[in-house]
N, C-alpha and C positions, 0 to 999 in steps of 0.2 A: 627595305626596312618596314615600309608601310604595310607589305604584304603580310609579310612574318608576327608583324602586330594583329591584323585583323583575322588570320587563320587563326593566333594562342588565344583571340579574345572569341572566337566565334564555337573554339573549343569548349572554352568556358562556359559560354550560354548553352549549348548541347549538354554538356554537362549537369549543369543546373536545372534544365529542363525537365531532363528525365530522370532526377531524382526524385527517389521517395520522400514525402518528408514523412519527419516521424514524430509521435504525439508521448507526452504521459497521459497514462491510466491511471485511475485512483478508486480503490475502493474503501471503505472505511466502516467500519463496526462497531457498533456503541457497547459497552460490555456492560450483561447484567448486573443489579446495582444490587445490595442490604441495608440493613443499618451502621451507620459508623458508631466505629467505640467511643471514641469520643466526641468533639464538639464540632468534628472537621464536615468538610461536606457527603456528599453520597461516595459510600465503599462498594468496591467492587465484588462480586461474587469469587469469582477468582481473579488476581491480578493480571495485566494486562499481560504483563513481563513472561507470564507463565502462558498464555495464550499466542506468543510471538513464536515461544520456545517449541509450545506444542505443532503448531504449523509450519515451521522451519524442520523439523526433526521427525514428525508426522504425516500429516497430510499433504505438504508440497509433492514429496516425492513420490508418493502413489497415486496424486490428481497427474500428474506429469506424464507420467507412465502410462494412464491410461488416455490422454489427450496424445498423448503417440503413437499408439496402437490406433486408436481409430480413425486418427488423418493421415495414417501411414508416411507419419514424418523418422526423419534419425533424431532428430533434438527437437526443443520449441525454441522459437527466430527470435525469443525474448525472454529476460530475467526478471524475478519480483522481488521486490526487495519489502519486508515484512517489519515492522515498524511499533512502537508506542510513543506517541508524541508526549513530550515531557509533560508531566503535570495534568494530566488528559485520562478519560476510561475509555481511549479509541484503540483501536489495530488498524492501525493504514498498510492496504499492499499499493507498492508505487513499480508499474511496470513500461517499458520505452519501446514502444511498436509504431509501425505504419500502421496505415489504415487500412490495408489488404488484409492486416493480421489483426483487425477488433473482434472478431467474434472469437477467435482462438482466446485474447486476452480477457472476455467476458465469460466463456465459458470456463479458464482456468481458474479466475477471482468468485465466481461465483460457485465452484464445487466447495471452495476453499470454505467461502462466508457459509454454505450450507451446513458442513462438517464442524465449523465451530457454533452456530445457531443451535446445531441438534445436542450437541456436549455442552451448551450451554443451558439448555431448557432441559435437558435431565440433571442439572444440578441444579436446578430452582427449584425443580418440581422436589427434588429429594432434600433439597431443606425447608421446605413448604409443606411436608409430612411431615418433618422432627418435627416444627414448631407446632402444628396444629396437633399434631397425638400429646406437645409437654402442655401445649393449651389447655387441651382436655383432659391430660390427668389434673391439673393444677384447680382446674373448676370442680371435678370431684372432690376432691380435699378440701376445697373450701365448703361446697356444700356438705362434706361427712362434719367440719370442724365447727362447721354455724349450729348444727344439730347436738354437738358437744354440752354437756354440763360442766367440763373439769375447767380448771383455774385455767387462767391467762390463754384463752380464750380468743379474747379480743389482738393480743399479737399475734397468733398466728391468724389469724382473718386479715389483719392489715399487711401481715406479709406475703401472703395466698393474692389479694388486692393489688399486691404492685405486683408479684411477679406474672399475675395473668394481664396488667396494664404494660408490661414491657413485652409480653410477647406478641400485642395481638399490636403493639407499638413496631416489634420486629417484622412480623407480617405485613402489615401497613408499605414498609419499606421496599418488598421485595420488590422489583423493576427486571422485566423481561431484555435479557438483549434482542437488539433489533441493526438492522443492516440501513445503514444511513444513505451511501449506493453505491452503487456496484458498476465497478470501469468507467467512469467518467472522463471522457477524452478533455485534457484541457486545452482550455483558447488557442493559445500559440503554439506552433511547432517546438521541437528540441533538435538541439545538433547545430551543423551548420546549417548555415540560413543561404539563400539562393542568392541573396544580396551579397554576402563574406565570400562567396563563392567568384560571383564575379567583379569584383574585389580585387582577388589574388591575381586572375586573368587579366584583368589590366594594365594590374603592378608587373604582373609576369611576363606581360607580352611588352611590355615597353622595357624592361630589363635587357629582354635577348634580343629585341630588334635594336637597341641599341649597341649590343654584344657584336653583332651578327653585320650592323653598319661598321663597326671596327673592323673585324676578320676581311672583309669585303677590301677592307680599305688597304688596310696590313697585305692581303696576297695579290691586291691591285700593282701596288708598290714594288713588292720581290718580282712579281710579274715582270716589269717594265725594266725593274735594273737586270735583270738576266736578260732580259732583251738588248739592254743597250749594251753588255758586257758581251755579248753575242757576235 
């Protein structure tokens, strides 16, 4: 009985030992900000929702592809899971590796953070044009309208006046996305824990050595009456 206990329990710790543990990854994205229409706080350039969509449907599957051709793997040993935290102007990828496999899961989150950095700075840059070319036209017109003699005058100057105050107000706004970081191993392990592990092995090994002192005892017994029936 004892033996049978300390082999399942000895299993167990072999077990546990030479497991991997395995960590979450986390990278996360702060998305280009403008002006809000209204009185709310900083709006996104494009919404986060649309940034999730593009990288699930986009970029995942040809960073993938190409992180498999060049480590000469069949798949990658890990999934990302692509994210906008409620109420948030984040994209979190959240992915569950060992530690044998961080540079794979760093190189994977950061092609990703690249490819939305760069589609994200050519649409700041290209609403960062419209507004400074409506800038400039809107400063002409005010200086053609200042130079004006005809009636009512002074309304269009006050209206020239705000609308080059809201754009250079809209400008003002623009906010670069930027990558907040990239694969960050957290504290703790995930999965089973090496403690739950031998856990079970204890529970397990006193189960069947107790199973095991029964059987023992049970074919002890038939033993002996086939003997004496003998």
């Amino acid at each position: 009985m004892a033996a049978v206990f300390l082999v399942i329990v000895l299993a167990g710790l072999a077990y546990a030992l030479s497991m991997e543990r395995t960590y979450e990854y986390v990278s996360i994205y702060q998305v280009a900000e403008q002006k809000p229409s209204g009185s709310n706080g900083p709006a996104a350039l494009e919404l986060p929702g649309s940034i999730v969509a593009k990288v699930s449907n986009l970029y995942l599957g040809s960073v993938t592809r190409e992180l498999i051709a060049e480590n000469s793997l069949e798949k990658l040993p890990f999934d990302v899971d692509v994210s906008n935290p409620s109420d948030t102007l984040l994209v979190r990828f959240v992915s569950k590796a060992t530690t044998q496999n961080e540079s794979l899961v760093k190189a994977l989150h950061g092609s990703m953070l690249d490819k939305i950095k760069a589609d994200q700075g050519a649409q700041l840059e290209q609403r960062r044009a419209s507004l400074e070319s409506q800038l400039a036209s809107a400063r002409r017109s005010l200086e053609a309208t200042q130079g004006s003699s005809r009636a009512l005058v002074s309304d269009l100057v006050t209206s020239y006046i705000n609308r080059i105050a809201d754009l250079e107000d809209e400008l003002a706004y623009l906010r670069d996305g930027r990558v907040v970081e990239t694969a960050v191993q957290g504290l703790q392990p995930v999965g089973t824990g090496r403690s739950l592990i031998m856990a079970l092995a204890i529970v397990l090994g006193a189960m069947i050595a107790v199973m095991s002192a029964f059987i023992m005892q049970f074919a002890a017994s038939v033993r002996d009456s086939l003997v004496e029936e003998g």
